[in-house]
matplotlib code that plots the C-alpha trace (Angstrom):
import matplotlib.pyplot as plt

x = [202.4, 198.7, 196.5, 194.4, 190.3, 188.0, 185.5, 181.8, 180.6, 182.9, 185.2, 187.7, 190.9, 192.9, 191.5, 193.2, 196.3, 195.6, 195.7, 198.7, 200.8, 199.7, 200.7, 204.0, 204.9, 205.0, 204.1, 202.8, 206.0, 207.8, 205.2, 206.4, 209.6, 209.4, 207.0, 209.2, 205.9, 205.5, 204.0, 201.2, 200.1, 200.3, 197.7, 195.8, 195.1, 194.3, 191.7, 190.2, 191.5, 193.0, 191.8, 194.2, 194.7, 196.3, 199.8, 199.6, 197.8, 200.8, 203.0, 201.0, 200.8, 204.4, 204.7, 202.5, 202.8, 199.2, 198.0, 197.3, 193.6, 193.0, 193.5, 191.4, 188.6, 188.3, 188.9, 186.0, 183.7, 184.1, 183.4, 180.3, 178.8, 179.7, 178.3, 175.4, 174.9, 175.5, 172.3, 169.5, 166.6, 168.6, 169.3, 165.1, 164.6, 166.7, 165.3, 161.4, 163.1, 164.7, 161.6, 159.1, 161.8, 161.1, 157.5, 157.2, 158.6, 159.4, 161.5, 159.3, 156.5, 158.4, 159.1, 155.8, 154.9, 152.3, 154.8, 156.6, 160.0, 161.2, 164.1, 162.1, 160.8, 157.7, 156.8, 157.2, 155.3, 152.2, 152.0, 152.6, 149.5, 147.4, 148.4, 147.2, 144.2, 145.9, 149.3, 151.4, 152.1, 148.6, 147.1, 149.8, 149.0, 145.6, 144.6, 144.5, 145.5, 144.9, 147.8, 150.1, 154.1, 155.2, 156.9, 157.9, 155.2, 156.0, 153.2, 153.7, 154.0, 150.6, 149.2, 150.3, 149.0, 145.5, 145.5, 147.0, 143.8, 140.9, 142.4, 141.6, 139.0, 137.3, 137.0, 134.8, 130.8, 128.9, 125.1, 124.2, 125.5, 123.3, 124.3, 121.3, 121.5, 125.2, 124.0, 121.3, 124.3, 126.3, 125.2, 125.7, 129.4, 130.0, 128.7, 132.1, 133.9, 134.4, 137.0, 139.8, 138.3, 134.9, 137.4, 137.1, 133.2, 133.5, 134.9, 131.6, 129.2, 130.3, 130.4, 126.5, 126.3, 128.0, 131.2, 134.1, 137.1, 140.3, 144.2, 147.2, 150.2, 151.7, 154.8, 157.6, 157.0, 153.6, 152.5, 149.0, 146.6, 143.3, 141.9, 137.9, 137.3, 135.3, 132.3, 129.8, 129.8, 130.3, 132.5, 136.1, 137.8, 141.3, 143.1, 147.6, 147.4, 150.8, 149.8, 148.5, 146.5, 142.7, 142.3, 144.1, 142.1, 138.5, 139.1, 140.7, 137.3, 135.2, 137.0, 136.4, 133.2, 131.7, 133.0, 130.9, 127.5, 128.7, 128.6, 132.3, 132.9, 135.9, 139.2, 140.5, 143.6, 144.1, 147.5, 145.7, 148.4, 149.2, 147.9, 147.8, 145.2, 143.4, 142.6, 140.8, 136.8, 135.9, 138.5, 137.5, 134.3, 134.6, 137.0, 134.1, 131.6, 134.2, 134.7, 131.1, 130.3, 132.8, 132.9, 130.0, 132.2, 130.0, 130.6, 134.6, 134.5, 133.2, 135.2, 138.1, 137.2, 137.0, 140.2, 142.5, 145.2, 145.5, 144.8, 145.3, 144.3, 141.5, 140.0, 140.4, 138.7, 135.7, 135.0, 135.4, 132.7, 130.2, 130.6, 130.9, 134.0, 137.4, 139.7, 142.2, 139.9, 139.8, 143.8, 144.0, 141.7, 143.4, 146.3, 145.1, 144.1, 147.4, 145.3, 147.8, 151.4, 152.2, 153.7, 151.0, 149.7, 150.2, 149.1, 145.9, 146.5, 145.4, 147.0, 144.0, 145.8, 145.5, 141.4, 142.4, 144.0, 141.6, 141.2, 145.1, 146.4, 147.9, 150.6, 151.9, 151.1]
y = [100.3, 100.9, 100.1, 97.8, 98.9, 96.5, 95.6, 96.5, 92.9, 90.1, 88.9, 86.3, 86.2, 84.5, 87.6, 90.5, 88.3, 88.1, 91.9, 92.2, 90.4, 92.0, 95.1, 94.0, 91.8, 88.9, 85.3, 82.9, 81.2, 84.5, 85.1, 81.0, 81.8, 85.6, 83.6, 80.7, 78.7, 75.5, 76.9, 74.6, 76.3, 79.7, 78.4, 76.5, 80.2, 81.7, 79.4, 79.4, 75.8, 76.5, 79.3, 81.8, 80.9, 84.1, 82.9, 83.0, 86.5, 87.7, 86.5, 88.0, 91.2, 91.4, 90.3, 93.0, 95.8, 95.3, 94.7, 91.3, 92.1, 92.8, 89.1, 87.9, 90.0, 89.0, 86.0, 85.7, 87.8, 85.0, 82.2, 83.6, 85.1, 80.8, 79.6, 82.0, 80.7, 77.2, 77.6, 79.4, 79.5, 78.7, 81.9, 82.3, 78.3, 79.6, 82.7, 81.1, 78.0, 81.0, 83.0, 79.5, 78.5, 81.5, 81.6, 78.2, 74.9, 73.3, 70.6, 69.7, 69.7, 67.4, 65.2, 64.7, 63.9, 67.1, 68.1, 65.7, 66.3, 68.4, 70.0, 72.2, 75.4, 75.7, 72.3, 73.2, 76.3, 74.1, 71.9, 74.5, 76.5, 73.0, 72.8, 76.1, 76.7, 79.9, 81.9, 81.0, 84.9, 85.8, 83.1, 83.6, 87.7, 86.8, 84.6, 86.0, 83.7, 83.6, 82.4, 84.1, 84.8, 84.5, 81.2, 82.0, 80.3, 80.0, 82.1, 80.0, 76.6, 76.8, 78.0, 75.0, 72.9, 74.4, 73.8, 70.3, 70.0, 71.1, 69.9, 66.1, 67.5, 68.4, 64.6, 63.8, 63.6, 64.9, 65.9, 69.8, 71.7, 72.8, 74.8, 73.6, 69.8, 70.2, 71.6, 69.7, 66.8, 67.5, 65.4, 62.6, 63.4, 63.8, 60.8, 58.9, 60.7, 57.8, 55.5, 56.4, 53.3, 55.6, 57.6, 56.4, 57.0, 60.5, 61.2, 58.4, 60.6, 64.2, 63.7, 62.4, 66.1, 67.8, 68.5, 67.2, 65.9, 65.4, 64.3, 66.2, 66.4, 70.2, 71.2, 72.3, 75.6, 75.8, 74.9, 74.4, 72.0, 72.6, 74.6, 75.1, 76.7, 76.7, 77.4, 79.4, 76.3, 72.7, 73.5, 71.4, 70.4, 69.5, 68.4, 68.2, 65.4, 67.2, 66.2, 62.7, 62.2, 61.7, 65.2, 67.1, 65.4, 66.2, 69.7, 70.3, 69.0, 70.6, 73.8, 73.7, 72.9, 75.5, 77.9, 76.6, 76.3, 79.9, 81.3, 82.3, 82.1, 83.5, 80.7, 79.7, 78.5, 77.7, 76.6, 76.4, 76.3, 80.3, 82.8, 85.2, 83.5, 82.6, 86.5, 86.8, 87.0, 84.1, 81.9, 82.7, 81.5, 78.7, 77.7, 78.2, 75.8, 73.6, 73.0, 73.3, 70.3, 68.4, 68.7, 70.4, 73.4, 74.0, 69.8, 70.7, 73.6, 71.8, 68.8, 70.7, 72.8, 69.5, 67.3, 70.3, 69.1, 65.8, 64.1, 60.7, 58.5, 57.1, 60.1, 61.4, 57.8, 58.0, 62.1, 61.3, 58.1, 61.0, 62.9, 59.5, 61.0, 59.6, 60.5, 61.7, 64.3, 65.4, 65.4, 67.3, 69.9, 70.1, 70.3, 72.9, 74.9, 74.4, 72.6, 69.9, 69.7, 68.5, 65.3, 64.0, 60.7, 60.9, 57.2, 58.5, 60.4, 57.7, 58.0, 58.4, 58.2, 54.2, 55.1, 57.9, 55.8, 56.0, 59.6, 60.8, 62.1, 59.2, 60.6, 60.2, 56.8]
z = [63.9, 64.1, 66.7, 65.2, 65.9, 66.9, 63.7, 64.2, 63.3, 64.4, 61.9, 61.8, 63.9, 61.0, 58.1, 60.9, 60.9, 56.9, 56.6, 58.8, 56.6, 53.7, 54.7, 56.2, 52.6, 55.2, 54.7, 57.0, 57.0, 58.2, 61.2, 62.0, 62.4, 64.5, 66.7, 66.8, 65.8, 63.7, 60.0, 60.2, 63.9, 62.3, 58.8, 61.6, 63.6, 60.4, 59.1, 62.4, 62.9, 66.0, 68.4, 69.6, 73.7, 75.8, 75.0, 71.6, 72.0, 74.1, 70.9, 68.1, 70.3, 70.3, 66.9, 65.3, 68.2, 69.4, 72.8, 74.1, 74.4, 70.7, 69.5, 73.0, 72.2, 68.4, 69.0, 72.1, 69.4, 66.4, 68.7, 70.4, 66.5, 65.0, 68.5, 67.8, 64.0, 65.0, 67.8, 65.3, 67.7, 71.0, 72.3, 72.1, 73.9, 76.4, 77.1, 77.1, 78.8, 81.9, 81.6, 82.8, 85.1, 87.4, 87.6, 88.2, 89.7, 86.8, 88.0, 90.8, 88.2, 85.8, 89.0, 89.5, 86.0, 85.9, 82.7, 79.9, 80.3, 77.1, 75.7, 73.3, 74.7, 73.3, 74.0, 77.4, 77.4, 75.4, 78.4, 81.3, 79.4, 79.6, 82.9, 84.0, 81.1, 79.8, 79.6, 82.3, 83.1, 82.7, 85.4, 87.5, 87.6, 88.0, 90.6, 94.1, 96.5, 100.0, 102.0, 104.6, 102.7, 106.7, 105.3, 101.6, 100.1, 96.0, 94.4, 91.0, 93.1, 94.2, 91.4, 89.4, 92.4, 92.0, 88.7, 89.1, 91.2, 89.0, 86.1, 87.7, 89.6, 86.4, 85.0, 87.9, 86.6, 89.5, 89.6, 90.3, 93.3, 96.4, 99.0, 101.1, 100.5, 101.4, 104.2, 105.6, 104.5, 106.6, 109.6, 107.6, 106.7, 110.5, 111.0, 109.2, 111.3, 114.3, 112.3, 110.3, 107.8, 107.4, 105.7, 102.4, 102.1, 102.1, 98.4, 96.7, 99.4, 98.7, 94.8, 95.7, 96.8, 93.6, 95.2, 93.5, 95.9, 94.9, 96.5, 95.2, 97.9, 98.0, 96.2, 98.1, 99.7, 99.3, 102.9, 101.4, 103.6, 101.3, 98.8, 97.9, 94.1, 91.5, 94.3, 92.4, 89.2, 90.5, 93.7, 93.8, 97.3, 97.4, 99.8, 100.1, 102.9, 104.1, 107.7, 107.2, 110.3, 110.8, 112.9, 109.9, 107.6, 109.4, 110.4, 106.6, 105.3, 107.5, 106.8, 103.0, 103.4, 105.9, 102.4, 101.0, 103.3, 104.2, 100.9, 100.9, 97.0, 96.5, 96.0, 99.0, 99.6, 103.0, 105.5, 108.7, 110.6, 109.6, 112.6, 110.0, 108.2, 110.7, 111.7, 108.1, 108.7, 106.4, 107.7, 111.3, 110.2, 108.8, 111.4, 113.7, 112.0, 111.3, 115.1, 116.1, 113.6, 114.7, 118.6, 120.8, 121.7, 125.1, 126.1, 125.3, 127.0, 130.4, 130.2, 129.5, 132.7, 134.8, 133.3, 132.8, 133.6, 133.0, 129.7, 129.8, 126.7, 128.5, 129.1, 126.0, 124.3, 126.9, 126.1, 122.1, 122.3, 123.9, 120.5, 118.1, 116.9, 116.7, 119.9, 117.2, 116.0, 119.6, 120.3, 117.2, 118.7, 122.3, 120.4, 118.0, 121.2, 122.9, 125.6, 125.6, 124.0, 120.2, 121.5, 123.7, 123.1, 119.1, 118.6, 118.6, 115.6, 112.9, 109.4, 106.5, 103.1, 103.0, 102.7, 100.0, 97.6, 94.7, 95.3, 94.9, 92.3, 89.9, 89.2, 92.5, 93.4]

ax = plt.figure().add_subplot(projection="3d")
ax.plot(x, y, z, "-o")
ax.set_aspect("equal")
plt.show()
């Protein structure tokens, strides 16, 4: 008996069997009986009724003087070319479908409602590109990012949050940008900065200024506290909220904008908690104004000197009412300094996304 060779395109199980009978003068009811099979199982394998499990490959083996392996494999190859036929454009769905999956989130952004949820591929890719405002590849290759990896940060994740965040940003109507009525603005920002409720001016006042302000909380592993883009058109701050606390909130702010009165124009996309980050030039600087505007660093520095080092809450209140800031904002700073430890007196630190409300993104409320 020949070996039978395996056929260049996959064919039938049922026309090999065909052609083995043919050549032996058998009929299917012969093949019944050496196999000890029912007739109707044996016209069921051969119309492709029935598929051909590794028993009845181990009988038509011995049957015919094949291997095993022979009936397996043509029988694996005819299901996968029908499942193939059967799919048209599938295998193509799939492969877009793999391809989106691991540049980006897309479950999370689906979650979120940033994406309709969609079985068709190129649906999906049509959205992701309105998301984005190009090729998902493309943006992904081409924004430079500045964020520490130290934690695993998803390159793809926060470029979909940045563009979650222009892409409301965008709708806001706000009058020209300056960088020196920011500026001499400022002052006036500072001034909300006493009660977590004075919160809520700040979006109406810096849209006043032609800086757009936005909500969107971070996707998961994104550890992203702020961003500032768009700075050389109609500058956009966003903000994640991921530490919802008034001293976050300030210092995040304040951050963003001393970019901006600095002139730092490049995207920044900052997690102020990285040391890494913080060793960058332009972040050391604007972490410099940032603090200067908020607290007068010389004051800190002498009352430090004298309460070191005990920090009771009263003390804290009475030091805060010198600088008309909240005593959260100054925890948050003797925290940030490692003056005192993460767990002192954190009833100070108010919570601001109640004031934020109308400025989050809606598809998370």
């Amino acid at each position: 008996m020949r070996e039978i060779a395996q056929p260049a395109q996959a064919v039938s199980p049922g026309e090999i069997i065909e052609m083995e009978l043919e050549e032996r003068g058998w009929s299917q009811r012969d093949l019944a009986e050496i196999m000890g099979r029912p007739p109707q199982a044996i016209s069921e394998i051969i119309r492709g009724a029935k598929q051909i499990t590794p028993e009845t490959a181990l009988e038509l083996a011995q049957a015919f003087g094949t291997s095993a392996e022979i009936w397996t494999n043509l029988e694996a190859n005819y299901r996968l070319q029908r499942a193939r036929q059967r799919s048209g454009d599938g295998d193509s769905d799939i492969a877009t479908r793999s391809k989106l999956y691991g540049m980006l989130p897309i479950a999370d952004l689906i979650r979120r409602g940033w994406l309709r949820a969609t079985s068709v591929a190129n649906d999906l890719e049509r959205d992701l590109r309105h998301l984005l405002g190009g090729d998902p590849e493309t943006v992904i290759a081409a924004v430079s990012l500045r964020h520490s990896v130290a934690r695993g940060p998803e390159r793809g994740a926060q470029v979909a949050w940045v563009s979650r965040v222009r892409q409301l940003a965008h709708s806001q109507e706000v009058p020209p940008f300056s960088r020196e009525t920011l500026t001499r603005a400022i002052p006036t920002i500072r001034q909300l900065a006493s009660t977590p409720e004075q919160v809520a001016e700040v979006p109406s006042l810096l849209q006043s200024l032609g800086v757009r302000f936005i909500i969107v909380p971070q996707l998961p592993k994104t550890y992203i506290d702020g961003v500032l883009c768009d700075a050389d058109s109609a500058p956009i701050i966003g903000l994640t909220l991921r530490y919802d606390r008034i001293d976050s909130f300030w210092f995040t702010l304040m951050h963003e904008l001393a970019h901006l009165v600095l002139g730092h124009r490049a995207l920044h996309l900052d997690n102020l908690d990285d040391k890494e980050q913080r060793r960058d030039t332009q972040e050391m600087e604007a972490n410099q104004q940032a603090r200067s505007w908020l607290i007068d660093q010389k004051a800190l520095e002498a009352w430090v000197a004298c309460t070191r080092p005990y920090f009771s809450r009263q003390k804290i209140e009475r030091f805060a009412a010198t600088q008309q800031i909240h005593p959260g904002i100054l925890l948050g700073q003797l925290m940030f300094d490692e003056t005192v430890g993460y767990k002192h007196l954190r009833g100070l630190l108010s919570k601001v996304s109640p004031y934020l409300q109308d400025w989050s993104d809606p598809a998370g409320r």
